[in-house]
N, C-alpha and C positions, 0 to 999 in steps of 0.2 A: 199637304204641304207641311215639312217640317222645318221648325226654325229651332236653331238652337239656345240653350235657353238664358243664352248672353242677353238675345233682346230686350228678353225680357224685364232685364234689368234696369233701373231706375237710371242708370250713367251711360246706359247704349245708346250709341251716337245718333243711330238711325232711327230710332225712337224720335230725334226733333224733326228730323225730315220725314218722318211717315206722319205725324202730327200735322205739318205744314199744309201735307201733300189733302189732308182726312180732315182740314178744318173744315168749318163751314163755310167759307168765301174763298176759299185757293182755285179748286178744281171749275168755280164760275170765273172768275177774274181769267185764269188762261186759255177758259173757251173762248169770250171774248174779245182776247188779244188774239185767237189764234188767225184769224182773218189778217190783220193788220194793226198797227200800234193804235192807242186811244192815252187821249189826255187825262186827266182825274176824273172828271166832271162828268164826260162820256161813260166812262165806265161807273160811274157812279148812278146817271140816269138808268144805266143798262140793270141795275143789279139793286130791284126793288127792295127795299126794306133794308139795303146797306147804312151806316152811321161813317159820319165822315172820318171819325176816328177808327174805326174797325174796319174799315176800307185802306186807310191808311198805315193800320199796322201792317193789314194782310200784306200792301205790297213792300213794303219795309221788309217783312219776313221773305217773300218770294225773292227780292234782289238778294239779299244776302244768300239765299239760297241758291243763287244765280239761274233763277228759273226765270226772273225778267230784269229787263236793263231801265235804268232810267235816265232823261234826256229833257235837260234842259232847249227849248228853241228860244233862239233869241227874238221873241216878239216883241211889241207894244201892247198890252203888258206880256211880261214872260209867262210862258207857259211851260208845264212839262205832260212828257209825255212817257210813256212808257210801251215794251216792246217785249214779247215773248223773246228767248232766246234759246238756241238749241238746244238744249240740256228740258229748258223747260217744256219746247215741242216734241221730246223725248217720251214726255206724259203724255200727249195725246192720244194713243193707242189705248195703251190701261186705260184711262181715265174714260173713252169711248165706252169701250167695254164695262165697265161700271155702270153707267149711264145708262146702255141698252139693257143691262142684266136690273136694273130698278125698272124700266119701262115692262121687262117680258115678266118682273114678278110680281107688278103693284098689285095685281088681282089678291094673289094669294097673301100678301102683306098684309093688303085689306081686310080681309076673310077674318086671320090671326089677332090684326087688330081689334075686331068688332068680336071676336069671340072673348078675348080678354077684358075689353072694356066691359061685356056681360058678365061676366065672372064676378070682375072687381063691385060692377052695382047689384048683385044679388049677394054678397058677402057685407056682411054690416061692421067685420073686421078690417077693411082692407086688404084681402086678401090673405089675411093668417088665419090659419087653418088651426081649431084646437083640437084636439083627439090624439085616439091611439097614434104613436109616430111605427112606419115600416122598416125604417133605416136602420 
């Protein structure tokens, strides 16, 4: 895949939307909307270890992004709710696929992991290496 190397640039637009899309709470927040709408709270039980402010930017971010809508009901007390919306059930394919491609590679992540973490605790450097350099 090649991407031009506009992206890469600090003022490429798509940069905030690939950020949004690669936070840590986006791609959970529109799994579960993707069933059906959920008030804060719901989705907040749903999504261990979330802070209510960081929950709260995430979907701030996603509206604006118009990947979900938000919706006041007029209860006793008011509530709001919020609701995937096209564009944002547009991710759901990718964002699947993401998902399965961590489930079919955790083994080998693993493996990577625990070879590295051996590394770093047999090295009394942290991992800087002093000697001859090859490069």
């Amino acid at each position: 895949m090649e991407l031009e190397s506009i992206c890469f640039s600090s003022d490429c637009r798509s940069r905030g939307v690939f950020d949004q899309i690669a936070d840590k709470w986006s791609a959970m927040v529109l799994a579960i909307l993707s069933a059906r709408p959920h008030r804060f709270n719901v989705i907040r039980r749903r999504l261990e270890g979330v802070s209510q402010k960081a929950l709260t930017q995430c979907l701030r971010r996603l509206e604006r992004n118009g990947l979900v809508n938000r919706r006041v009901v007029s209860l006793s007390p008011v509530a709001v709710e919020y609701e995937i919306t096209p564009l944002g059930r547009s991710l759901q394919k990718p964002l699947g696929a993401l998902h399965q491609w961590t489930l079919d590679n955790l083994a080998e992540v693993d493996a990577a992991r625990e070879a590295f973490d051996d590394r770093q605790s047999d090295d009394a450097f942290g991992g800087v290496q002093v000697g001859n350099r090859t490069d």
